[in-house]
C-alpha angles and dihedrals in degrees: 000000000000100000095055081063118108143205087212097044110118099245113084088210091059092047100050089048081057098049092043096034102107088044086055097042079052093056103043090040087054100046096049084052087066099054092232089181101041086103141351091255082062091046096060095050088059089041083055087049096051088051099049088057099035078054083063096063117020094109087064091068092059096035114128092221110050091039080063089057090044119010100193092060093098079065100054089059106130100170089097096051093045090055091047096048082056087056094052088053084058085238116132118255120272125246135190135222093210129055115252120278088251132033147168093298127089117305140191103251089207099053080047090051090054096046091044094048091061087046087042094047082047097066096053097048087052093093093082091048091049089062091049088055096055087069086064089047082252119142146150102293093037126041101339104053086130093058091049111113119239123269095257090042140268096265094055096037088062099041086053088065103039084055098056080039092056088048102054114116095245127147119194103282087059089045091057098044083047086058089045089057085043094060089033086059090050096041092054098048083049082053095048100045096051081057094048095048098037 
């Protein structure tokens, strides 16, 4: 399917999947390597991992600015899932010695975009790795809040956000600067799950 995919196709969201498509297959490639879900101690190393990046971003999905892009984004939020879901493992809660890539201050809503579209893809791809979790007798009230869909489902809720991606006013240069976020994003959860499993 990912190869019918194409830099030039309509739909921003497709072409970003295209530009960024051999950093994601990487970094998939790279966390199924480790066995996340072999045993709950795993687990919890990949739990830390999705923290730390969920940490990253947080602030987007409160940011004036982009809310005002996608008003639905407060309710994507998943930081505080994935530290309940912590909780749940009996593990403490992680902390960090940096501030978060983005804060409170102005931000490039491209860049954002970029950085929220690989959370956002994430999510959508978490059915498989809820699954996963039940073998761990993990599910979406215990352990693996953070992997449960969405109410109205995770293929809507997808489609909700490449819409309003699709829909940005972004030229080309946006749209570049939206890819580089993209691959930064990647390229910084590659970056927290080697920690995590080290």
């Amino acid at each position: 399917m990912n190869a019918h995919v194409s830099i030039h196709d309509p739909s921003r969201a497709k072409r970003l999947k295209a530009r960024t498509h051999s950093t994601h297959e990487a970094l998939d490639s790279r966390i199924m390597s480790l066995e996340p879900f072999r045993d709950r101690d795993r687990y919890g190393r990949f739990l830390k991992a999705q923290w730390g990046f969920h940490r990253e971003i947080d602030a987007l999905y409160t940011h004036p600015d982009l809310v005002a892009l996608v008003p639905d984004l407060p309710e994507r939020r998943r930081l505080d899932l994935i530290a309940q879901d912590i909780q749940d493992l009996g593990q403490p809660a992680p902390s960090a010695d940096t501030p978060p890539i983005f804060g409170q201050g102005p931000v490039d809503a491209a860049e954002a975009f970029g950085w929220l579209y690989v959370a956002e893809g994430s999510n959508l791809g978490a059915a498989f790795l809820l699954k996963a979790a039940a073998a761990l007798d993990l599910d979406e009230t215990f352990g693996a809040r953070h992997l449960a869909p969405h109410p109205e489902g995770r293929g809507r809720h997808w489609r909700g956000f490449v819409a309003a991606l699709d829909g940005l006013p972004f030229g080309d240069v946006e749209e570049t600067r939206a890819v580089d976020g993209a691959a930064a994003a990647f390229r910084r959860v590659r970056g927290l799950v080697d920690d995590a499993f080290a």
